[in-house]
C-alpha positions as CSV (number, residue, x, y, z in Angstrom):
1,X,68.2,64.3,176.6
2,X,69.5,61.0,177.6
3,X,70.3,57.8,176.5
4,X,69.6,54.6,177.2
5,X,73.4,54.0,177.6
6,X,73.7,56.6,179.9
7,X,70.8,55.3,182.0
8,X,72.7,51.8,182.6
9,X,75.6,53.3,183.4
10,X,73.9,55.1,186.6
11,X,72.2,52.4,187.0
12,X,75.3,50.0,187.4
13,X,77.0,52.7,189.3
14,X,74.3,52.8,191.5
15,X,74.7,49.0,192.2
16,X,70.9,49.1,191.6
17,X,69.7,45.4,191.0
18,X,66.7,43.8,189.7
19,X,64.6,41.9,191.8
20,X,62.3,38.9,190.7
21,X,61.1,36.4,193.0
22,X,63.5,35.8,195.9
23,X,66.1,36.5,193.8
24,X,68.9,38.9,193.1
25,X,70.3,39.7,189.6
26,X,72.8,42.8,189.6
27,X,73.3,42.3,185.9
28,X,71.6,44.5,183.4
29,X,68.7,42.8,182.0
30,X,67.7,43.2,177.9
31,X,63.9,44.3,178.7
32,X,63.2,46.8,176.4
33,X,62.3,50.3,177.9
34,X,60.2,53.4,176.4
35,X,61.3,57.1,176.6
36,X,58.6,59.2,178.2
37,X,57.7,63.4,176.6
38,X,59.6,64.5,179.8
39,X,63.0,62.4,179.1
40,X,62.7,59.7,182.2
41,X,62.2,56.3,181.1
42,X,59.1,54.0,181.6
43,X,59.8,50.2,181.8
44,X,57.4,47.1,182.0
45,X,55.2,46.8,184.8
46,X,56.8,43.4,185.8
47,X,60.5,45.1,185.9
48,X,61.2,46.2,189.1
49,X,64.4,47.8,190.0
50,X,65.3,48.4,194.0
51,X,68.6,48.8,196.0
52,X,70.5,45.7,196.3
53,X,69.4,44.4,200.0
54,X,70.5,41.5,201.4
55,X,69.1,38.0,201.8
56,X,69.8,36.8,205.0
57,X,67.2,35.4,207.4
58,X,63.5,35.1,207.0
59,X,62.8,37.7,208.3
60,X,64.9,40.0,206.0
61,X,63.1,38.1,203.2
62,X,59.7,39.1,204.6
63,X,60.9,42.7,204.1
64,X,62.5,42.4,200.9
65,X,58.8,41.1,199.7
66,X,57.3,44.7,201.1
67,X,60.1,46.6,199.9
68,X,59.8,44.9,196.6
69,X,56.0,46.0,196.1
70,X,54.8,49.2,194.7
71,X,50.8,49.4,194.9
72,X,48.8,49.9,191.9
73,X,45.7,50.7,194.0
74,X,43.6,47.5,192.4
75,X,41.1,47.8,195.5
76,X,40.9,51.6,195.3
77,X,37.5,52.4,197.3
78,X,36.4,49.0,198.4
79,X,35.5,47.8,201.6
80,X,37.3,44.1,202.6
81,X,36.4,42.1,205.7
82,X,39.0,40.1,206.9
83,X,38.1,36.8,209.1
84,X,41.2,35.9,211.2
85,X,42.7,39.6,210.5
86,X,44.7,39.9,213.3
87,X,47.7,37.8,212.4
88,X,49.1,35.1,210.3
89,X,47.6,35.1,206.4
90,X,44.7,37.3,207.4
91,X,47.1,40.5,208.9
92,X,49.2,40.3,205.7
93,X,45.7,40.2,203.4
94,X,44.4,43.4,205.7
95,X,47.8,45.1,205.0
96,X,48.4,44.3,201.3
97,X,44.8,45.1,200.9
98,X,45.3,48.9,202.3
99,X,48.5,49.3,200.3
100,X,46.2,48.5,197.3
101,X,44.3,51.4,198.2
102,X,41.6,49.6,200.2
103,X,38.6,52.0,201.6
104,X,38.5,50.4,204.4
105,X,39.4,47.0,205.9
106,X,37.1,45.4,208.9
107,X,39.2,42.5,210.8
108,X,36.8,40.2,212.2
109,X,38.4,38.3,215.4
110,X,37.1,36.9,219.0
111,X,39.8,38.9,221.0
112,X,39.4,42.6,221.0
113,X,42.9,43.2,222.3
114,X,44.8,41.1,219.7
115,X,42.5,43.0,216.8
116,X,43.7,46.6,219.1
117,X,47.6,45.3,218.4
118,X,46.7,44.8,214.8
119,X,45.2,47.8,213.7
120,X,48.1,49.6,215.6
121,X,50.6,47.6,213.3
122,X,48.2,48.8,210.1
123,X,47.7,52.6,211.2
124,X,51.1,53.9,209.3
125,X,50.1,51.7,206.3
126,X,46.6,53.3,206.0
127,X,48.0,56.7,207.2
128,X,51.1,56.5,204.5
129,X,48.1,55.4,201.9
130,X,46.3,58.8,202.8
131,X,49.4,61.1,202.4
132,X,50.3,59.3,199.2
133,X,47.0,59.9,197.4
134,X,46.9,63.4,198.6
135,X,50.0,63.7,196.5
136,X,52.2,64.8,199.1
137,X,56.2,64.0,199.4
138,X,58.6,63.3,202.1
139,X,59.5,67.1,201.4
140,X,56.1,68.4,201.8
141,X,55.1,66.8,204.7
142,X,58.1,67.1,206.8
143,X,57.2,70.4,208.7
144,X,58.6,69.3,212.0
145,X,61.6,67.9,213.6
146,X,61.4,63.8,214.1
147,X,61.2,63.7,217.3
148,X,58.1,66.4,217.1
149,X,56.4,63.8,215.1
150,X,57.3,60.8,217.1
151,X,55.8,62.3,220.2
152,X,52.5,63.7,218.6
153,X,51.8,60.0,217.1
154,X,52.6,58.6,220.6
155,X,50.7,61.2,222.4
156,X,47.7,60.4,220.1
157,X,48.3,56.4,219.9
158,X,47.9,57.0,223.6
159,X,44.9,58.9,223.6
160,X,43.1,56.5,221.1
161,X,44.0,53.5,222.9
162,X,43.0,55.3,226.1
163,X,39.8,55.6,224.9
164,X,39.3,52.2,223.0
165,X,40.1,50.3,226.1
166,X,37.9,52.7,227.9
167,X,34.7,51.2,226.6
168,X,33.0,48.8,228.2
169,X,33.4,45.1,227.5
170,X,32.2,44.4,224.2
171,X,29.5,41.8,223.5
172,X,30.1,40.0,219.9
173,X,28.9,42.0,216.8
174,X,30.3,45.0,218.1
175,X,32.0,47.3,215.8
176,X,34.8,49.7,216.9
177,X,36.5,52.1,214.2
178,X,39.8,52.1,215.0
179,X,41.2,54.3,212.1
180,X,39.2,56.3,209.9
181,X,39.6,52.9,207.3
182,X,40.5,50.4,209.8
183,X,37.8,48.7,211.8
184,X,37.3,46.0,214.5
185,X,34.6,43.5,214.1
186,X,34.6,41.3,217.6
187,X,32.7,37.9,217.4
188,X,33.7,34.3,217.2
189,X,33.1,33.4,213.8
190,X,32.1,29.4,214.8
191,X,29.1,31.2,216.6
192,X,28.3,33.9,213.8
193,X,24.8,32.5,214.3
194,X,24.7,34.2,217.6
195,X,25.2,38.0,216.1
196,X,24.4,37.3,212.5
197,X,22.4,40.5,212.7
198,X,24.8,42.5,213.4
199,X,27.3,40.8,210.7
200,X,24.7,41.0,207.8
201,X,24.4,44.3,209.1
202,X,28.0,44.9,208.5
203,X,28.2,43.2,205.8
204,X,26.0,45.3,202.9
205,X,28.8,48.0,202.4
206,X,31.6,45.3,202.0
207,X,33.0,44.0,198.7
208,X,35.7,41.6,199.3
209,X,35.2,38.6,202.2
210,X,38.2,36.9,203.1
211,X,37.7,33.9,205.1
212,X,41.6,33.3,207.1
213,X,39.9,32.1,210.4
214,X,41.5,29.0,211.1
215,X,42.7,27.0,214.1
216,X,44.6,23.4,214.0
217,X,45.2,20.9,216.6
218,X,47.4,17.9,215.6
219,X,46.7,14.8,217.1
220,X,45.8,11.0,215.5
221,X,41.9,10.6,215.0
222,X,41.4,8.2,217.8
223,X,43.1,10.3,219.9
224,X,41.2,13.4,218.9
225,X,38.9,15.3,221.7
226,X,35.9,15.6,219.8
227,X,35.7,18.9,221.3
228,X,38.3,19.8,219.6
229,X,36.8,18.3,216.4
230,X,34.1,20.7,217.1
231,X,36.3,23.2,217.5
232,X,38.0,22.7,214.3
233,X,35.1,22.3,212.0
234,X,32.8,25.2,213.5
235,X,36.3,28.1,213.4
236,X,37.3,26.7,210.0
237,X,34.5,25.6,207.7
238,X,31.2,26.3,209.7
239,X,32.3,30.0,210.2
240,X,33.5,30.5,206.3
241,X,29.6,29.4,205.6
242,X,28.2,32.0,208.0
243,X,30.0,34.3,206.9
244,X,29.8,33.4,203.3
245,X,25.7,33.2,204.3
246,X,26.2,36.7,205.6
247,X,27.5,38.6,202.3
248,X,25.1,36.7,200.0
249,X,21.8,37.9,202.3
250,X,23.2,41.4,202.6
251,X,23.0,41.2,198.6
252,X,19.5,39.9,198.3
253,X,18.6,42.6,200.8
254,X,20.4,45.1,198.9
255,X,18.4,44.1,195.8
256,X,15.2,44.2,197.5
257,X,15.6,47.6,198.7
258,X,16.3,48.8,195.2
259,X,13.8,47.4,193.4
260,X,11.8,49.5,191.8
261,X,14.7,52.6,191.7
262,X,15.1,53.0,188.3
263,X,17.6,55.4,188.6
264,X,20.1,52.6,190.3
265,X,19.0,49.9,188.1
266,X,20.6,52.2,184.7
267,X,23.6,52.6,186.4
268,X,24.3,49.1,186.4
269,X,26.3,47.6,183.6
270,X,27.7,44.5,182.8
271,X,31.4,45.8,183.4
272,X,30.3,47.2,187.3
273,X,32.6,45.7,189.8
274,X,31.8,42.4,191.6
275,X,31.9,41.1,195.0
276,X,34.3,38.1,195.9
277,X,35.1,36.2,198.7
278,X,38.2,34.6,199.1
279,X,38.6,31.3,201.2
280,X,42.0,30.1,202.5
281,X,42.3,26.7,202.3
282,X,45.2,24.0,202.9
283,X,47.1,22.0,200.8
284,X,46.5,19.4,203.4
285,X,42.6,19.1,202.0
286,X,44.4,17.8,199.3
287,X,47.5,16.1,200.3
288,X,47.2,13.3,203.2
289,X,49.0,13.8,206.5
290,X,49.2,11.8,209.7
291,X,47.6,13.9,212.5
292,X,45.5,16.2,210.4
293,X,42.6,14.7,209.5
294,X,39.4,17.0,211.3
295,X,41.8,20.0,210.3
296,X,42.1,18.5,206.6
297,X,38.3,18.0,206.2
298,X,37.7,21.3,207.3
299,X,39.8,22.7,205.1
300,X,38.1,20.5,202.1
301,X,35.5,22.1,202.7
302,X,36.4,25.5,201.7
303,X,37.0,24.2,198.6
304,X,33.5,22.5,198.0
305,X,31.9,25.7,199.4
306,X,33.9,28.2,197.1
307,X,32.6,25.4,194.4
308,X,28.8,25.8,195.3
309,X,28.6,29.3,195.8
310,X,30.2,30.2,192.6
311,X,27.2,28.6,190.7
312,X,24.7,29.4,193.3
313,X,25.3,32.7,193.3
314,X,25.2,33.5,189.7
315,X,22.1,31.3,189.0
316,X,20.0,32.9,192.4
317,X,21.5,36.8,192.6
318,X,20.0,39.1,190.6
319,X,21.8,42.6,189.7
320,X,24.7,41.9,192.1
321,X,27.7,39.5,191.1
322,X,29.4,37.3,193.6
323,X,32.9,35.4,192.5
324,X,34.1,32.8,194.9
325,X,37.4,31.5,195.2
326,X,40.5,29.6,197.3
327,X,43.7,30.1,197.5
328,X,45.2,26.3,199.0
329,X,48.5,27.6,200.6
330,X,51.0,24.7,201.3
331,X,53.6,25.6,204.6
332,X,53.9,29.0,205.2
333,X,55.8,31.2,208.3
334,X,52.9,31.7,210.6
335,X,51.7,31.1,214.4
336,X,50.2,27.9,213.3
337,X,54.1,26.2,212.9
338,X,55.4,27.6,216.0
339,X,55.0,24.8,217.6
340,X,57.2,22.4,215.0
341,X,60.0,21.3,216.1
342,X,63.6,22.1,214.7
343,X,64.0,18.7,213.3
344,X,60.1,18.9,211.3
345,X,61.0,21.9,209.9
346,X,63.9,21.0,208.4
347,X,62.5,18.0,207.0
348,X,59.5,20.2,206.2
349,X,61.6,22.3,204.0
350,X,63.7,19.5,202.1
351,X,60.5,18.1,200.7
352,X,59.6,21.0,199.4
353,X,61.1,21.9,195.8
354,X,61.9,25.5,196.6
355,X,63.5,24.2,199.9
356,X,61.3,26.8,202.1
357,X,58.4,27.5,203.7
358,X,56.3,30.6,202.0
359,X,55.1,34.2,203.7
360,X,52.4,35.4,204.4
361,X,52.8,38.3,202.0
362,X,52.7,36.5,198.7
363,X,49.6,34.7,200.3
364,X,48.5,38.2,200.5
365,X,49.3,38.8,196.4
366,X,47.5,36.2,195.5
367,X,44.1,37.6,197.4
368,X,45.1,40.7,195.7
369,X,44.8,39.3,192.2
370,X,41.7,37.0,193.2
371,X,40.0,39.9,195.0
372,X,40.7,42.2,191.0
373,X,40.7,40.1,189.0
374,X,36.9,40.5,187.5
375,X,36.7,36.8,185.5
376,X,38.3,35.1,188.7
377,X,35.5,32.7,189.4
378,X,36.1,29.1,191.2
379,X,39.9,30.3,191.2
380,X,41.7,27.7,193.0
381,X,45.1,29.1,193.2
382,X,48.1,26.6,194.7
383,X,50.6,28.3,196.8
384,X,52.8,25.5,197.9
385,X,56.4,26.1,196.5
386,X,56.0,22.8,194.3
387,X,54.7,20.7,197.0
388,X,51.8,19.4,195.5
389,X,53.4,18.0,192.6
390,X,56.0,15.9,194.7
């Protein structure tokens, strides 16, 4: 049997380090470990141990954070619509949310062709998902030659997209399935009004709303369009309350059609999963900034919505829980700072006590936790790297 000696020593060997954070530590830490009946070793569920990898740019950083993770399937079966899914926050939410075992995830965008590219960047999450929980291994599955594989996925990518594209040009509300647990939701969110029907419609099977929509156009107030204001405040906040409006109807219809069944109202119980939606906010609704200030009180909002309905829904639903909460993200590596200049960036970053700019991934793990977590209720969670408190 071994030893706990013996299992540092392979360890070390290995050059195996431990990874917290953004950091690297190739020293043996003291955390204690348990010996399992069958003579491996079981550590604590925060002590992760990976291949050293190296730190270099961002974007080896983004996939140290994904080769860091190990799912523990907290979303196993539920349905999560995604606002904004098809890049940024939102496409890191849809993919952390399948690699938590996710049902199915709906991505909810005005261009069909962008939510097309982003379901073909999730299909080997989901399809990895599938194979895992079938309990098969790189062994078992590997019954032909690489290049067989590559050219049955690309002949069936093909095929897929073929016939996606091949529809004819969708009117808002529609719904495409794209994967057997990926599906495209197309409609402009800042006129939800327009195919509410079909989004309540949508909306009774789901569990978990995020609401990453978001658009930002910098410019002084009295130099601001107000077209653009409109723009701003009907994407960012009017859409998270139509949406928000959508879920909490779907629930009261839900309710109405069971009433009476009282065969579904025993198997209720006070420990039953809830619904949640998350909003993403801004540190900027909290935090001043010249040239921000429609995009700031839109992003307020959120957090006086997730507020209200919070109370609203627990004192007006009845057998269905709702949780509402924000996650307020300070700068983080998306689209939206593409546009910043070298100079801003920089700056940017020196203010910020951990001296850079956060990814959408561990936006992604805090949805994770809000979306699980069953007395997360009015959750504000700050994801700013510190720089709030400067």
């Amino acid at each position: 049997m071994r030893s706990a000696t013996a299992l540092r020593a392979r360890i070390e060997r290995a050059s195996i380090s431990i990874g917290i954070g953004q950091h690297q530590y190739s020293k043996w830490s003291t955390h204690s470990c348990w010996l399992n009946s069958n003579g491996t070793y079981r550590f604590p569920i925060f002590l992760q141990i990976q291949r050293h990898v190296s730190t270099g740019s961002s974007t080896n950083r983004n996939n140290d954070n994904n080769a860091r993770f190990k799912s523990a399937d907290r979303l196993l079966g539920r349905t999560c619509m995604i606002t904004g899914g098809s890049s940024g926050i939102g496409f890191a939410v849809a993919e952390r949310f399948l690699q938590e075992g996710a049902e199915k995830v709906i991505l909810v965008g005005r261009s069909y062709e962008r939510l097309l590219s982003a379901a073909e960047r999730l299909r080997g999450i989901a399809t990895s998902k599938q194979v895992s929980a079938s309990g098969g291994d790189d062994a078992a599955v590997a019954t032909r030659s690489p290049e067989e594989d590559s050219e049955e996925i690309a002949k069936e990518r093909e095929r897929d997209h073929g016939s996606l594209l091949s529809r004819q040009e969708l009117s808002p509300g529609s719904l495409v399935a794209a994967t057997d647990n990926i599906s495209l939701l197309v409609g402009d969110v800042s006129s939800a009004d327009q195919w509410m029907r079909e989004l309540e419609k949508e909306m009774e099977n789901v569990d978990v709303l995020v609401n990453a929509a978001g658009i930002s156009i910098s410019n002084i107030l009295p130099k601001t369009d107000t077209v653009d204001i409109s723009r701003i405040l009907s994407t960012n906040l009017e859409g998270a309350i139509l949406t928000s409006r959508a879920m909490l109807r779907a629930c009261v219809r839900s309710r109405l059609k069971k009433r009476g069944d009282a065969t579904t109202e025993d198997k209720r119980s006070d420990l039953s999963l809830s619904k949640c939606i998350i909003n993403i906010s801004s540190l900027l609704a909290l935090k001043g900034v010249t040239g921000t200030v429609t995009y700031a009180a839109s992003k307020a909002g959120l957090l006086g919505l997730t507020r209200s309905v919070a109370v609203e829904a627990a004192e007006t639903l009845r057998g269905v829980t709702v949780r509402s909460n924000a996650i307020v993200p300070g700068y983080i590596e998306t689209p939206m700072i593409e546009d910043f200049s070298s100079d801003r960036i920089s700056k940017l970053k020196d203010s910020i006590p951990l001296k850079r700019f956060g990814y959408p991934q561990e936006v992604a793990d805090a949805a994770v936790f809000l979306a699980s977590n069953e007395y997360a209720n009015n959750c504000v969670l700050n994801l700013d790297g510190g720089l709030s408190a400067v």
